[in-house]
C-alpha positions in Angstrom: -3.3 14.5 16.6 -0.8 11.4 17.0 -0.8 9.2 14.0 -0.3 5.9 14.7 1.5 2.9 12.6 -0.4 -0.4 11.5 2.0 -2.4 14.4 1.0 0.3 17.1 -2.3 0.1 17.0 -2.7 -1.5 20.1 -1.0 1.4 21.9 -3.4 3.8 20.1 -6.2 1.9 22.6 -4.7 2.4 25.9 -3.5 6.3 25.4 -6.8 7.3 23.5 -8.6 5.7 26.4 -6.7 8.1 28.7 -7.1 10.5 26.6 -11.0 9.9 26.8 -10.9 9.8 30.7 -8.9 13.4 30.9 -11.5 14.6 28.5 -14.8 13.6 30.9 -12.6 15.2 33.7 -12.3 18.0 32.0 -16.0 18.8 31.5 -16.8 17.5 35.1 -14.4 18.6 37.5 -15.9 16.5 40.5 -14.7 13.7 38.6 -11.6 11.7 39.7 -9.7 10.0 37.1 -6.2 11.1 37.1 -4.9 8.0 39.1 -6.8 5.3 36.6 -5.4 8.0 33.6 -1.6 7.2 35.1 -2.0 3.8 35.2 -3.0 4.3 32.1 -0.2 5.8 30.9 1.9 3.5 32.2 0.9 0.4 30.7 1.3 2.5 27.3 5.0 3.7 28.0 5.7 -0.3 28.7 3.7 -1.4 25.6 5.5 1.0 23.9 9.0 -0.2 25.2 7.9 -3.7 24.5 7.2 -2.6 20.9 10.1 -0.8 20.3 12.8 -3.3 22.1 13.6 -5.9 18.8 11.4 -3.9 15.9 11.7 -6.2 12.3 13.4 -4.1 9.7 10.2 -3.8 7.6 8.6 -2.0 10.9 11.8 0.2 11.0 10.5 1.3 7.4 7.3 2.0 8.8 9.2 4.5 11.4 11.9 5.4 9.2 8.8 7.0 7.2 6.6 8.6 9.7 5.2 11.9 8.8 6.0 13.0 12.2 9.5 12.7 12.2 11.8 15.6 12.3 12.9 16.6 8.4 15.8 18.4 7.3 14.1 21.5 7.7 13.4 21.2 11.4 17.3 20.1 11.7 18.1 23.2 9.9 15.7 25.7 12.0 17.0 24.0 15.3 20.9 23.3 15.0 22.1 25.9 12.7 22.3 30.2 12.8 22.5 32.3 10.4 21.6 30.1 7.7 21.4 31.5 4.3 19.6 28.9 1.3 20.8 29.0 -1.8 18.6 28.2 -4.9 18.8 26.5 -8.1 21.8 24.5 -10.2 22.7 27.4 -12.6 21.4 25.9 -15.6 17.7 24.7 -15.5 15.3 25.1 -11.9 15.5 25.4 -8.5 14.3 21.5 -6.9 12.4 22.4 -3.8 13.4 18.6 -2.7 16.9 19.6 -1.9 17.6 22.8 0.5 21.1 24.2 1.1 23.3 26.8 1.7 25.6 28.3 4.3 25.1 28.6 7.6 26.5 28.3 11.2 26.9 25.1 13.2 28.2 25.7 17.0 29.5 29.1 15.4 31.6 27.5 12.9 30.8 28.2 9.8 29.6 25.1 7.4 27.6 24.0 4.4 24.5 22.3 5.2 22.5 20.0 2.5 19.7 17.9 2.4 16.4 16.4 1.0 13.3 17.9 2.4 10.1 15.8 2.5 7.5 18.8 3.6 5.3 18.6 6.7 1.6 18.9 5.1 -0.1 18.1 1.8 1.1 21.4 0.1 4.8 21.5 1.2 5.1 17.7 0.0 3.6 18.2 -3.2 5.9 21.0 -3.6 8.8 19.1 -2.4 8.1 16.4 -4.1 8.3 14.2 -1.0 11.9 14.4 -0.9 12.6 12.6 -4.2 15.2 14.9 -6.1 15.6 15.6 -9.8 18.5 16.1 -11.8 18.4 19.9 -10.8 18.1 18.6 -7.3 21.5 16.7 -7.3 23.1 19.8 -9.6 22.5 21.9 -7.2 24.3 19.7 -4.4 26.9 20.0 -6.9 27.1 23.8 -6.9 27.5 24.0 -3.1 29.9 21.5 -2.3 31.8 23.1 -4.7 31.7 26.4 -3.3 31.8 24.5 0.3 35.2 23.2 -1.1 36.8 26.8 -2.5 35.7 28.4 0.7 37.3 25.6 2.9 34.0 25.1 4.3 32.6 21.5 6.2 29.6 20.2 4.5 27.2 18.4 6.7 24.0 16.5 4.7 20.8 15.0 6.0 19.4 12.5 4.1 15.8 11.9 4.1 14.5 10.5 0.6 12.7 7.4 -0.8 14.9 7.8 -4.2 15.7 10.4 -6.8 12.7 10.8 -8.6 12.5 8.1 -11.5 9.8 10.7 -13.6 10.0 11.1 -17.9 11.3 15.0 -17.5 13.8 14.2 -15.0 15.2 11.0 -17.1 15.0 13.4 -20.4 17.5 16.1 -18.1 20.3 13.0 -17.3 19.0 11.9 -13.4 21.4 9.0 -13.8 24.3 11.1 -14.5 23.3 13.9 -12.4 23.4 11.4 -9.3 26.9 10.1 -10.8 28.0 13.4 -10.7 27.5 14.2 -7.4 28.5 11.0 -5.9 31.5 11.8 -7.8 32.0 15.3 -6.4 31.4 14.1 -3.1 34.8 12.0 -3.2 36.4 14.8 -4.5 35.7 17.6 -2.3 38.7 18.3 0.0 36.9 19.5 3.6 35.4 17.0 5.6 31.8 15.6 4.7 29.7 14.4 7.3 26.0 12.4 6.4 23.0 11.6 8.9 20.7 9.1 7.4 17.6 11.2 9.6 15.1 9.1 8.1 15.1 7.1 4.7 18.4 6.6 2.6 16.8 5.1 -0.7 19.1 4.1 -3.2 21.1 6.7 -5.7 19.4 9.2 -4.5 20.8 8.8 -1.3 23.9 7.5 -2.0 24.6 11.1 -4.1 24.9 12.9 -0.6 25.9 10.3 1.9 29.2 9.5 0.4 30.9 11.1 3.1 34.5 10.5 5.3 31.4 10.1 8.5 28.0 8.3 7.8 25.9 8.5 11.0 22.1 7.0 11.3 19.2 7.8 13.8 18.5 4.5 15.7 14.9 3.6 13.4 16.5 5.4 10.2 17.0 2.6 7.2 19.3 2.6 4.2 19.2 0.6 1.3 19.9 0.2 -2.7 16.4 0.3 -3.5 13.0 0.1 -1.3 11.8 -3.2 0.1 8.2 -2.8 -1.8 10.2 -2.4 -5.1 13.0 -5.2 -4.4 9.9 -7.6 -4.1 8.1 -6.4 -7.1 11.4 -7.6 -8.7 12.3 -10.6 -6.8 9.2 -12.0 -6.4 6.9 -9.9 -8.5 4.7 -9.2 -5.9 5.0 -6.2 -3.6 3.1 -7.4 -0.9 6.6 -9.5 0.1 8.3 -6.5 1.5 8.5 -7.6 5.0 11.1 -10.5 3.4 12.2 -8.0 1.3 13.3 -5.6 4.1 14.9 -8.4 5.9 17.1 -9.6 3.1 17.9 -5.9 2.3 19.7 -5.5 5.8 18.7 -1.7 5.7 18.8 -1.3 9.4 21.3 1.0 11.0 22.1 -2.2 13.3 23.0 -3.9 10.2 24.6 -1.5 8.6 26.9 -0.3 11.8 28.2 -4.0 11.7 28.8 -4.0 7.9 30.8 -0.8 7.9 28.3 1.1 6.0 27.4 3.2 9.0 29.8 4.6 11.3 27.7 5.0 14.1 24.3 4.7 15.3 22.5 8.4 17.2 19.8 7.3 19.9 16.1 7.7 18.9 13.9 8.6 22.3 11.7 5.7 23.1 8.7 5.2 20.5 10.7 6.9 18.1 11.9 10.4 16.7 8.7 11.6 15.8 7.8 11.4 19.7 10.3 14.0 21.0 11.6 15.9 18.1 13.4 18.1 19.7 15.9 15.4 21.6 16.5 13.5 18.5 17.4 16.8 16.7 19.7 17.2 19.6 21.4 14.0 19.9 22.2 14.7 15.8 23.7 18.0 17.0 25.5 15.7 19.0 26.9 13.6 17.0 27.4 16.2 14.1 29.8 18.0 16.2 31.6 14.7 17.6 32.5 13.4 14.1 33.6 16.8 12.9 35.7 16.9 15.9 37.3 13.5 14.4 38.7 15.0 11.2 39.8 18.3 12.8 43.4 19.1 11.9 43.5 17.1 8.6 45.0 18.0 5.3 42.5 18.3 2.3 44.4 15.4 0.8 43.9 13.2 4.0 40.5 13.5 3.8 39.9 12.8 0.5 42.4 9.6 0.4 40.5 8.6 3.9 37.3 9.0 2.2 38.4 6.8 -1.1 39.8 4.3 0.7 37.0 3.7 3.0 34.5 3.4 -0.3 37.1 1.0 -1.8 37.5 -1.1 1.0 33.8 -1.5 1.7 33.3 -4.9 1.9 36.7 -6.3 1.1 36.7 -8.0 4.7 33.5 -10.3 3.4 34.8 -11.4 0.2 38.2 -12.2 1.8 36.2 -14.0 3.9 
């Protein structure tokens, strides 16, 4: 069943009613209807385009956080062989929100890392819908770490509203554990390679994306903190977000020009969540093109490229 955001609900109208008309066909053969059905059709795919062509950043949210949307795991299953997941930080729990561990990507061997947000009601309860503990980010720790002894690329997908702000995960240093692994991120000396594939929310994204490449899907957004909670602060009302998401400049068009983002993959039209399986190949894409980038370089060149690019962010503005 297609689910269908607030802003598309006029869309839901024209391809339910050809939905309806296949449906009477269906259970009445003598019926014609599959040249009012295309039309049909038709006026949805350039409904659709016209909704798509200049979406506001708060509806980019909205699509950033489909349920439908490819996760990490479907990126995993579809771009990677011989994959091999590797559980738990060593020193307290496995966090079911971050999956890792070696694999294959084009038949080069790699480490692959990311949030996982679950599909259904029982994987994102157990996943905790992609927001991260301190194990989570300890974990992330472990493997680029291993990534790096091994001489190994590590490639992350970042999907995640924020690290988990809960008592047990404050009590086990969250705060420090994100610090850590944003640290060990700039350390590493193999080239790191990020794809925002959906929602880069503060910290918590920040703790895997700090990378020599930052790529984003077309609708993906990335921001210090969500727009609901930067107008619960700014204007103490969370019902502001739209304003919010426009102040936050969280789009991947934003970002691209800001030299946050590096480059921007192609979503299919409507969306990822309407062909998976292109979207998952247009990161496999661009995955391979920005490893390509950094092939031949020393481990010292990639960690003083990665530095420097972190400590010149924004420079150009405030010279400005």
């Amino acid at each position: 069943m297609t689910h269908y955001l607030d802003f598309e609900k006029p869309l839901a109208e024209i391809e339910g009613k050809a939905e309806e008309l296949r449906a009477l066909a269906r259970k009445n053969e003598e019926m014609q209807v599959e040249e009012e059905a295309a039309a049909l059709d038709r006026k949805a795919e350039d409904l659709l385009r016209d909704l798509y062509r200049k979406l506001t950043p708060w509806r980019k949210c909205q699509v950033a956080r489909h349920p439908d949307r490819p996760h990490c795991k479907d990126y995993i299953e579809a771009l990677f062989t011989e994959y091999t997941p590797l559980a738990g930080d060593r020193g307290f729990a496995d966090d079911l929100a971050v999956m890792g561990g070696l694999a294959r990507f084009n038949d080069r061997p790699v480490m692959v890392i990311g949030h996982e947000k679950g599909n259904d009601t029982q994987s994102r309860i157990e996943r905790n819908f992609g927001m991260a503990r301190p194990e989570g980010y300890r974990k992330a720790i472990r493997l680029m770490e291993m990534a790096d002894r091994f001489n190994l690329p590590v490639l992350t997908l970042v999907d995640t509203p924020g690290a988990y702000p809960g008592k047990g995960a404050e009590e086990r240093g969250q705060s420090e554990a994100i610090a850590r692994a944003t640290e060990k991120c700039l350390q590493i000396g193999v080239p790191l390679v990020s794809v925002i594939i959906g929602e880069g929310g503060s910290g918590g994204a920040v703790a895997f994306a700090t990378a020599n490449r930052v790529a984003m899907l077309e609708h993906s957004v990335y921001s210090v903190i969500s727009p609901e909670g930067c107008a619960s602060i700014l204007w103490k009302d969370a019902e502001k977000m739209r304003e919010a998401a426009e102040a936050l400049r969280l789009t991947a068009q934003d970002l691209l020009k800001l030299g946050v983002a590096d480059r921007i993959i192609p979503e299919p039209l409507g969306g990822a969540h309407r062909d998976g399986a292109a979207s998952i190949a247009a990161v496999g894409e661009a995955l391979q093109a920005m490893l390509a980038e950094m092939d031949g370089q020393s481990g010292k060149a990639l960690v003083k490229a990665r530095r420097d690019k972190f400590l010149n962010m924004g420079a150009k503005g405030l010279a400005a």
